[in-house]
GUVEXVO-466833 format. One record per residue: residue in one letter; x, y, z of N, C-alpha, C, CB in turn. Coordinates in steps of 0.1 Angstrom, whole numbers, padded with zeros to 4 digits, always signed. Glycine has a CB too. Layout:
residues N
AXYZXYZXYZXYZ
...
//
This chain:
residues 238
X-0046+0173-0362-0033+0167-0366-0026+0163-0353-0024+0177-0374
X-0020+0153-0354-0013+0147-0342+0000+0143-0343-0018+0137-0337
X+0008+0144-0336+0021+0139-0334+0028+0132-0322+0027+0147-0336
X+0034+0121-0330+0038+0111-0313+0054+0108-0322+0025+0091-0308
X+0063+0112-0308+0077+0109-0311+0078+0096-0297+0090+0125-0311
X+0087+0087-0304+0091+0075-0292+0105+0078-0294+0087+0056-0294
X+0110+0077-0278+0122+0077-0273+0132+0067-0270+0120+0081-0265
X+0138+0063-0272+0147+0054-0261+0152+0059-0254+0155+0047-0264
X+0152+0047-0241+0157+0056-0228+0166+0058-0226+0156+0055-0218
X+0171+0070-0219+0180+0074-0218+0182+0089-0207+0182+0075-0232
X+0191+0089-0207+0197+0099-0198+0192+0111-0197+0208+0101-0200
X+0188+0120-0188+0182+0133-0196+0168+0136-0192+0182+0133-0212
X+0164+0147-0190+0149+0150-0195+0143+0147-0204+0146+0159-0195
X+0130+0132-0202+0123+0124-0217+0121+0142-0225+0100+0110-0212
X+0114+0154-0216+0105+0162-0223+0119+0176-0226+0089+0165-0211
X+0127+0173-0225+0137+0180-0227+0138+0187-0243+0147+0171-0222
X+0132+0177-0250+0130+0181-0268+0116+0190-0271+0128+0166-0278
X+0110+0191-0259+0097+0203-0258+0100+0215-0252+0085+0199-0251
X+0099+0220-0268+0100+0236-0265+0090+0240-0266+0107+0244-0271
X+0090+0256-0270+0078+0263-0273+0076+0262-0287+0079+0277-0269
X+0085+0261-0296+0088+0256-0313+0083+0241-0315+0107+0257-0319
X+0084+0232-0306+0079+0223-0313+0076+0220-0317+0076+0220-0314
X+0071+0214-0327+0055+0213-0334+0053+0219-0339+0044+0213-0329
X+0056+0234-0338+0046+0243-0344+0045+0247-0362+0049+0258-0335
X+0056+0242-0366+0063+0243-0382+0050+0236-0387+0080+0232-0386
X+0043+0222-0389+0036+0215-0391+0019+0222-0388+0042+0203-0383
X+0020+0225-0375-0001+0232-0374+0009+0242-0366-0020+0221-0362
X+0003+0253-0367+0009+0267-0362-0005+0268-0350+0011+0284-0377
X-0016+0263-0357-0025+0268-0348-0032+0254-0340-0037+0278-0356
X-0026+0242-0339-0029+0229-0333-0030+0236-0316-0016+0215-0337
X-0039+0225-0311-0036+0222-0296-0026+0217-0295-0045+0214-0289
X-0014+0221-0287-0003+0213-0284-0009+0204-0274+0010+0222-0280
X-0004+0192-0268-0007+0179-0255+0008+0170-0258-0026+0166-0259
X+0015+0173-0249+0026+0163-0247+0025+0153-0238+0036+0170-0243
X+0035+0145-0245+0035+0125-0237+0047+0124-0236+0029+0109-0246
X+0044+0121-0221+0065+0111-0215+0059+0103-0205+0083+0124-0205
X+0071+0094-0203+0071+0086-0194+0086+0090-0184+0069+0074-0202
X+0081+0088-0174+0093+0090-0161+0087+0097-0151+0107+0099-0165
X+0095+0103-0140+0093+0108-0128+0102+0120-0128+0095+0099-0115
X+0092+0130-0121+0094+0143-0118+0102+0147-0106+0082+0149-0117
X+0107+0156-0108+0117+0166-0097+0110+0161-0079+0113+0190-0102
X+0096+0163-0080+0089+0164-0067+0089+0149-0062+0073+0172-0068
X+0090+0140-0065+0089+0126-0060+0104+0127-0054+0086+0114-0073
X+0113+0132-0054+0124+0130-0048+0130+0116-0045+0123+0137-0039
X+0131+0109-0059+0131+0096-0058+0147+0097-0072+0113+0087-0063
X+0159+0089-0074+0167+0084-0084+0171+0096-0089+0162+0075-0093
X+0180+0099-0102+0186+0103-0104+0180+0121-0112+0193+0092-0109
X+0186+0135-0106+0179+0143-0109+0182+0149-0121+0179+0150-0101
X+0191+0140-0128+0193+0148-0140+0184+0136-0147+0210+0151-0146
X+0178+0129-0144+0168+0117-0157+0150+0122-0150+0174+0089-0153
X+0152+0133-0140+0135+0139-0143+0132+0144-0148+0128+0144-0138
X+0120+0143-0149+0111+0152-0158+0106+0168-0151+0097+0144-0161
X+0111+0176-0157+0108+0188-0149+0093+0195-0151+0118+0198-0153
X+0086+0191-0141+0073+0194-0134+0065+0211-0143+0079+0196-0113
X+0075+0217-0147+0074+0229-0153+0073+0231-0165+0082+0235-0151
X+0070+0216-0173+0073+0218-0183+0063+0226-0195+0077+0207-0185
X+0049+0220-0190+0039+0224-0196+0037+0237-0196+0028+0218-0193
X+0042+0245-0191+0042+0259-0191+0055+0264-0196+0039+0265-0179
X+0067+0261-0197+0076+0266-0200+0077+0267-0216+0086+0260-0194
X+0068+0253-0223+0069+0250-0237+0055+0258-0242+0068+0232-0241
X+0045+0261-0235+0031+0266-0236+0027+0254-0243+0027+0280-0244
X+0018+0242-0236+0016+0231-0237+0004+0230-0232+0025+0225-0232
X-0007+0226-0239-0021+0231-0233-0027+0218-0221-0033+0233-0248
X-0018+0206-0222-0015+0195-0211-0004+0190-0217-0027+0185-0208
X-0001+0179-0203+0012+0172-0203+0009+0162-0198+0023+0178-0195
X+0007+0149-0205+0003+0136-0199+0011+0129-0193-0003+0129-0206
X+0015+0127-0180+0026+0113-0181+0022+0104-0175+0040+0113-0175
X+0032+0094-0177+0034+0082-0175+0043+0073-0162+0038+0081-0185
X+0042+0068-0158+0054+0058-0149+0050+0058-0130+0074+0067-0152
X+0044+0070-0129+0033+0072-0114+0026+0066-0112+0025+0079-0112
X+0022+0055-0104+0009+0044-0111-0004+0049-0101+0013+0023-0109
X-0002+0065-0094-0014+0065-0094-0011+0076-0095-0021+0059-0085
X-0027+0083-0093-0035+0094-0101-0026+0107-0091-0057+0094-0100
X-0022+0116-0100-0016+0127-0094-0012+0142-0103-0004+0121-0087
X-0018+0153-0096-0018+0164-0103-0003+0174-0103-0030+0172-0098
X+0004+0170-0113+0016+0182-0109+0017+0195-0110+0026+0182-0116
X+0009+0200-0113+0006+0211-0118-0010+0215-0128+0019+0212-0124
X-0009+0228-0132-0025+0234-0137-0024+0224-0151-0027+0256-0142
X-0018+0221-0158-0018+0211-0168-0007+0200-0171-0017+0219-0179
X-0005+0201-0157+0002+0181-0159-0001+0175-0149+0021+0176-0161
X-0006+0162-0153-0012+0149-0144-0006+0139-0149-0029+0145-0144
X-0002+0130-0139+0000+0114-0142-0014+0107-0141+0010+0107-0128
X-0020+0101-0150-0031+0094-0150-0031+0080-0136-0032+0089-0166
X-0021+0079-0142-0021+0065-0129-0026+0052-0136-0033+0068-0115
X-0026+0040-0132-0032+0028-0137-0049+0029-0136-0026+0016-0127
X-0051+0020-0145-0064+0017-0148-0071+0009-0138-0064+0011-0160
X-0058-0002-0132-0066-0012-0121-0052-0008-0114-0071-0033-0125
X-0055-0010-0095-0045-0010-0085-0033-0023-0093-0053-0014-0068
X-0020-0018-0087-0008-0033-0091-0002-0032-0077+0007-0030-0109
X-0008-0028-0069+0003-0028-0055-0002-0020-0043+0018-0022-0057
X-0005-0023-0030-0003-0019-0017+0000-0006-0015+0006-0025-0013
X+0007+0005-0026+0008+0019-0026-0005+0026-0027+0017+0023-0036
X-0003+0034-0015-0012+0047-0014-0014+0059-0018-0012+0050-0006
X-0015+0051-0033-0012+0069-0041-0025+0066-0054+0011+0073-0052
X-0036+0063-0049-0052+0068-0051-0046+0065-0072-0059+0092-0043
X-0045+0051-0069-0044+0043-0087-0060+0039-0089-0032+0023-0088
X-0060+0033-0101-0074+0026-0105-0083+0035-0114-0082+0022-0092
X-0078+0046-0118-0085+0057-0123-0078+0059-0135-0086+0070-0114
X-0093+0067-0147-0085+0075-0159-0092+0090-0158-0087+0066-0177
X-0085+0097-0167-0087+0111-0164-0097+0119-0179-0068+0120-0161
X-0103+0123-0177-0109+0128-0188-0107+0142-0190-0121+0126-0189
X-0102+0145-0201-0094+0159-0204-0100+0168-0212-0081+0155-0211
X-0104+0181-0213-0110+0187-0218-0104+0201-0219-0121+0185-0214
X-0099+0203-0232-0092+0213-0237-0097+0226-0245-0085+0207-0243
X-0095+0234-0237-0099+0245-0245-0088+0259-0251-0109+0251-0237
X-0088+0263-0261-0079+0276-0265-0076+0282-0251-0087+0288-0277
X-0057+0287-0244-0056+0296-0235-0064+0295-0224-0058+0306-0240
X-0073+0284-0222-0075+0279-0209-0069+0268-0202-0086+0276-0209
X-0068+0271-0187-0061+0255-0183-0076+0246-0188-0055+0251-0160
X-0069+0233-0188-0079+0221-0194-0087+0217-0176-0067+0204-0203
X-0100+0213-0179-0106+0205-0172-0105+0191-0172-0116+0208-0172
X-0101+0184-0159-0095+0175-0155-0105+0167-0149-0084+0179-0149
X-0111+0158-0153-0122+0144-0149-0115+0136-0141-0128+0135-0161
X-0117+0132-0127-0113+0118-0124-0124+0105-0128-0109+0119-0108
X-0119+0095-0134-0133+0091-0133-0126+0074-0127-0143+0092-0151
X-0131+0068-0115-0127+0053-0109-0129+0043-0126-0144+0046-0091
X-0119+0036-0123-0123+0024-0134-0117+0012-0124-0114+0024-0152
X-0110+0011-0108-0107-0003-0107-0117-0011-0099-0094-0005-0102
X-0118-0024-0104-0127-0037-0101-0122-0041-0084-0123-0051-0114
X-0108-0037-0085-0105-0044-0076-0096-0033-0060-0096-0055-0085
X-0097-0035-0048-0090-0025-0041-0083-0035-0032-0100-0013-0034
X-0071-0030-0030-0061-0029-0026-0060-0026-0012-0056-0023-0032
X-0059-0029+0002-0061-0021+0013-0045-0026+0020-0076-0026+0021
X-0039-0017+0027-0034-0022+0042-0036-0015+0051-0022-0026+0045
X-0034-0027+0061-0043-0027+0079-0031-0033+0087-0060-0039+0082
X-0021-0021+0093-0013-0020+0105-0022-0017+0118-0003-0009+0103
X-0016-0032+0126-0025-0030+0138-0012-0035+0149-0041-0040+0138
X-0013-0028+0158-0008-0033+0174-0020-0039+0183-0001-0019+0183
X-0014-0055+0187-0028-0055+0190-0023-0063+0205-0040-0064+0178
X-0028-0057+0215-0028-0059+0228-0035-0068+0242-0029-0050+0229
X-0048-0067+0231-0059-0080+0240-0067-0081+0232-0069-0077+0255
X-0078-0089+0240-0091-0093+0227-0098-0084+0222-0102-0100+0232
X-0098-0072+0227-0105-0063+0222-0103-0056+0206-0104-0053+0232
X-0090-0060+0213-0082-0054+0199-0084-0064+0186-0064-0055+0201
X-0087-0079+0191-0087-0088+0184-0099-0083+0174-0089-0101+0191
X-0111-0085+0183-0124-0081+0180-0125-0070+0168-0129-0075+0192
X-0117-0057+0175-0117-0047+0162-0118-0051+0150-0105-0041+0161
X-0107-0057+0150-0097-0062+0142-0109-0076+0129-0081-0071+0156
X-0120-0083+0135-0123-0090+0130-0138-0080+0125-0122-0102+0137
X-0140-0065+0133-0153-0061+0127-0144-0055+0116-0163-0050+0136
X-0137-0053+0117-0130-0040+0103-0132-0051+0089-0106-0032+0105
X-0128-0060+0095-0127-0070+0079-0141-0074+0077-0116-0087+0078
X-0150-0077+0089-0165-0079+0080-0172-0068+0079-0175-0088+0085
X-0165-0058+0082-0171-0043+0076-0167-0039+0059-0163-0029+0087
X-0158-0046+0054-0155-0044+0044-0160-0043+0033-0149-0048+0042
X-0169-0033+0022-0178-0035+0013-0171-0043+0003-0183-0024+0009
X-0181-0051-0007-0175-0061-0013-0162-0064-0016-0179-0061-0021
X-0163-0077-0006-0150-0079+0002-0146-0091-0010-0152-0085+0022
X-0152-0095-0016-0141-0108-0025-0136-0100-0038-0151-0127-0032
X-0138-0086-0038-0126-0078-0052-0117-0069-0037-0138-0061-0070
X-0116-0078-0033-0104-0069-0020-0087-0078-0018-0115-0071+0001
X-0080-0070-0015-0064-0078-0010-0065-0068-0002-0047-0082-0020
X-0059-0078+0010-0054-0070+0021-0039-0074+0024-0064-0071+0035
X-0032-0063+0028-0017-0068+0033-0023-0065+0054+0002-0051+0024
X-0021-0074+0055-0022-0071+0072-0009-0075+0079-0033-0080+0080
X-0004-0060+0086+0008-0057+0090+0005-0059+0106+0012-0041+0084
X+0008-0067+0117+0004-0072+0127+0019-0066+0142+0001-0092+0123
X+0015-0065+0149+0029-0063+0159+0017-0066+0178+0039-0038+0155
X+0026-0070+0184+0021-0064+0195+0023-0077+0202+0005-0057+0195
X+0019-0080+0217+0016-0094+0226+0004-0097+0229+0021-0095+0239
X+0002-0106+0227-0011-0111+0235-0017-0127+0243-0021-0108+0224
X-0025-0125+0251-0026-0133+0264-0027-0150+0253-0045-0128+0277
X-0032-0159+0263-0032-0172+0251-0046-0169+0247-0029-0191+0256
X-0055-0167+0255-0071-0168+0247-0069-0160+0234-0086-0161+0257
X-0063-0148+0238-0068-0137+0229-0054-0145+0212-0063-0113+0239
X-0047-0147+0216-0037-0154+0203-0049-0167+0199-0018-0163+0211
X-0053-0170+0205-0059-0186+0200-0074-0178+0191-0065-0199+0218
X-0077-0169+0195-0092-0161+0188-0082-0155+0174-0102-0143+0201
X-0070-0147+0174-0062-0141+0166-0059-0157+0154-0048-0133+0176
X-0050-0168+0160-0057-0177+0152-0068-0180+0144-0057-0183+0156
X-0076-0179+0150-0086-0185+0138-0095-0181+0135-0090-0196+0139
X-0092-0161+0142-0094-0156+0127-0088-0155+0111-0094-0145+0130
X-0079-0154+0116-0062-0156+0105-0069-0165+0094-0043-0167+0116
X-0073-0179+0098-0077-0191+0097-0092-0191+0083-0082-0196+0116
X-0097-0177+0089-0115-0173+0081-0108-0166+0073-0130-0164+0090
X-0099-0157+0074-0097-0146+0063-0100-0144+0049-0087-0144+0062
X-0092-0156+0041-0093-0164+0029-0106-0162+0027-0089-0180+0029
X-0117-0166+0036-0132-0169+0028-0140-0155+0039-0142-0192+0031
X-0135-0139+0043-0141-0131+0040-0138-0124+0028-0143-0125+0049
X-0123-0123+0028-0120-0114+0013-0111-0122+0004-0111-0101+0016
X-0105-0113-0009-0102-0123-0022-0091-0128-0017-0099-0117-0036
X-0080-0120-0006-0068-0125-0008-0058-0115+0007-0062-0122-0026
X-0055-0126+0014-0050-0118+0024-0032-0121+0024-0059-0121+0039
X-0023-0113+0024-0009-0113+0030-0002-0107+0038-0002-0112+0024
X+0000-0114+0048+0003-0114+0060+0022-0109+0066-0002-0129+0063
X+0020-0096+0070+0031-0094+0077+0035-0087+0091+0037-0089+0069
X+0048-0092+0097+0047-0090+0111+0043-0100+0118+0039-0081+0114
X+0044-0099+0132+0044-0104+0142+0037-0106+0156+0050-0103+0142
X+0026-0113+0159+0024-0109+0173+0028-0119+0183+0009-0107+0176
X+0035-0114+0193+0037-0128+0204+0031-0129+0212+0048-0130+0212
X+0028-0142+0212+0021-0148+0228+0030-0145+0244+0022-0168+0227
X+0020-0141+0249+0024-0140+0262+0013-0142+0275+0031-0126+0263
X+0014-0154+0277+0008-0159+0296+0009-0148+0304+0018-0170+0305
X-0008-0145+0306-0005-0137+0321-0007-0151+0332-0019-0123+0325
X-0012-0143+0340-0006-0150+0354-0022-0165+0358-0004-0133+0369
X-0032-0153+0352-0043-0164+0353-0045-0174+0346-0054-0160+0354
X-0037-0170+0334-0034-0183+0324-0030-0192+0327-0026-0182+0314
X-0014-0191+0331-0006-0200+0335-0015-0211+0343+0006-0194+0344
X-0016-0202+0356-0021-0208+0370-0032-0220+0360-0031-0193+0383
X-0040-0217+0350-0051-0221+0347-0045-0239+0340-0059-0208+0337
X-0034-0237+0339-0028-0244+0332-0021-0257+0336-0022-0237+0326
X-0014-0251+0348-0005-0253+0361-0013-0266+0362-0006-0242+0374
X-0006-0275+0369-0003-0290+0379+0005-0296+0385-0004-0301+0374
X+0002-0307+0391+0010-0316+0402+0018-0320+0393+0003-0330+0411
X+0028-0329+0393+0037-0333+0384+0043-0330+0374+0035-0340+0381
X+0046-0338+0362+0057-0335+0355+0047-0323+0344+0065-0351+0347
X+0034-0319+0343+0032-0308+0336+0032-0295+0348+0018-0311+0326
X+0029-0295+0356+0034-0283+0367+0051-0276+0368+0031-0291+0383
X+0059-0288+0363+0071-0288+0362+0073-0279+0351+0076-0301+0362
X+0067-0282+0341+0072-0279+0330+0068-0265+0331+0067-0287+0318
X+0054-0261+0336+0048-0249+0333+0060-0240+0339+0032-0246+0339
X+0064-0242+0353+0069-0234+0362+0084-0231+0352+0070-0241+0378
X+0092-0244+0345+0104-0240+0340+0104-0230+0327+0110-0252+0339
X+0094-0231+0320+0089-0222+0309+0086-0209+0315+0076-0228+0304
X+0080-0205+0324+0076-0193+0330+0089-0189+0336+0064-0195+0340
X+0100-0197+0343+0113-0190+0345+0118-0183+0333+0123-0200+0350
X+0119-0193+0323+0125-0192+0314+0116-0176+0302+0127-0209+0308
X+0107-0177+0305+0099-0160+0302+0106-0153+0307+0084-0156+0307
X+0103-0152+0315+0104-0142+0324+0117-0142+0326+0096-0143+0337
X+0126-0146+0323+0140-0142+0323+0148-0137+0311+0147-0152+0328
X+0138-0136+0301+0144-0127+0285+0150-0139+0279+0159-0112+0286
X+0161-0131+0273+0168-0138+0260+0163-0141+0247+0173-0148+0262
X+0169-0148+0238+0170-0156+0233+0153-0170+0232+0183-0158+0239
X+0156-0173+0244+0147-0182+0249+0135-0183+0253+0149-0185+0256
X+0134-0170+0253+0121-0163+0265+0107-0167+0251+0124-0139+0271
X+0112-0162+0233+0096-0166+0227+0096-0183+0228+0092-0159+0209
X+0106-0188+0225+0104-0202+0224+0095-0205+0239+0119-0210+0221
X+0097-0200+0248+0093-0205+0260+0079-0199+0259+0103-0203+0272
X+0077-0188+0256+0059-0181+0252+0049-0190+0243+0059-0164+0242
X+0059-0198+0235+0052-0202+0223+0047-0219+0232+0065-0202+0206
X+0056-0224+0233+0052-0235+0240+0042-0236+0255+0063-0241+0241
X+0043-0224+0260+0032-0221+0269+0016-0218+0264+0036-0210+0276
X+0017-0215+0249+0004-0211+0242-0001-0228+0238+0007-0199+0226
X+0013-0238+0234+0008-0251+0229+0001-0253+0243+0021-0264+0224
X+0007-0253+0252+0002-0261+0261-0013-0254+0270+0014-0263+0269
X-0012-0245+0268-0027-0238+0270-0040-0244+0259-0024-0220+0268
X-0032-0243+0244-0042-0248+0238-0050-0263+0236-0039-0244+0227
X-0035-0272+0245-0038-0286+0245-0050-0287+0257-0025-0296+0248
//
């Protein structure tokens, strides 16, 4: 025999109407298994009087406690789990893509199955990246990727680098699309001329001019200083 009550939402503990009486009027001797949706005391997330108290499945004697709204797989306790989603929906690192297989027995905690169901994974890749080397890393990790077209990556970027090593960081950027399904891009790396660059770059006349007023203008901060990095990379790459 089963029983399912729907709520509207509202204020309060969803599991707050689970007691130890429950149910029990109807099968005295049923498996109790309770269902809510919301977030618990331990996420320390919004308002603490609308959680769900983590304790519940034992306070009601509740042989599991399924919830809902976690979207990934997580154990609160000896008989309550958030199942989590079926497929990843986001960049969060809280091990989604899974369902749980539940096995209940009289006065025992239940055994708890993880079992993978998602097609698709989700990754991000924070990098500071400082020279080519870094570049390099940076291009084995993505063709290290096992089947890379059910993949998104968020690539979180920070750091400076010389012009060669920005111009290789281009166009890798450039291939990404066609090693994996889908790449989005955040952060920043700036270009920055070392000295054998410049020089490499450097001339008599009105482009010697320019290099040298650009390189003041670096090297003296502000405001001005990436516009002036950035156009030293155009002109390296021309």
């Amino acid at each position: 025999m089963s029983r399912v009550a729907c709520l509207e939402w509202s204020r309060g503990d969803p599991t707050s109407h689970i007691t130890s009486d429950f149910g029990r009027e109807e099968a005295p001797e049923a498996l109790r298994v309770g269902l809510a949706h919301g977030g618990v005391e331990a996420f320390g997330a919004g308002d603490a009087a609308s959680r769900i108290d983590p304790g519940r499945a034992e306070e009601a004697g509740l042989e599991y406690l399924a919830l809902g709204d976690w979207h990934g797989t997580k154990q609160m306790g000896p008989r309550t789990w958030y199942s989590g989603t079926p497929e990843p929906d986001s960049f969060a690192q809280n091990d989604p893509g899974n369902v749980l297989v539940v096995e209940i027995e009289p006065e025992e905690e239940p055994s708890v199955e993880k079992v993978p169901t998602r097609t698709h994974r989700w990754l991000r890749r924070e990098e500071t990246l400082q020279g080519e080397e870094d570049v390099e890393a940076l291009r084995r990790w993505f063709e290290g990727i096992e089947d890379p077209l059910s993949v998104l990556v968020r690539l979180e970027l920070s750091g400076t680098l010389g012009m060669e090593a920005t111009r290789e960081l281009e166009e890798l950027k450039e291939h990404l699309e066609d090693i994996v399904l889908k790449v989005r891009h955040r952060g920043e790396v700036r270009p920055k001329a070392s000295e054998e660059e410049i020089e490499s770059i450097a001339s008599n006349g009105y482009v010697g001019d320019t290099v040298e007023t650009l390189r003041s203008m670096s090297e003296a901060g502000g405001e001005k200083a990436d516009t002036a990095d950035r156009a030293l990379q155009l002109l390296y790459q021309f």
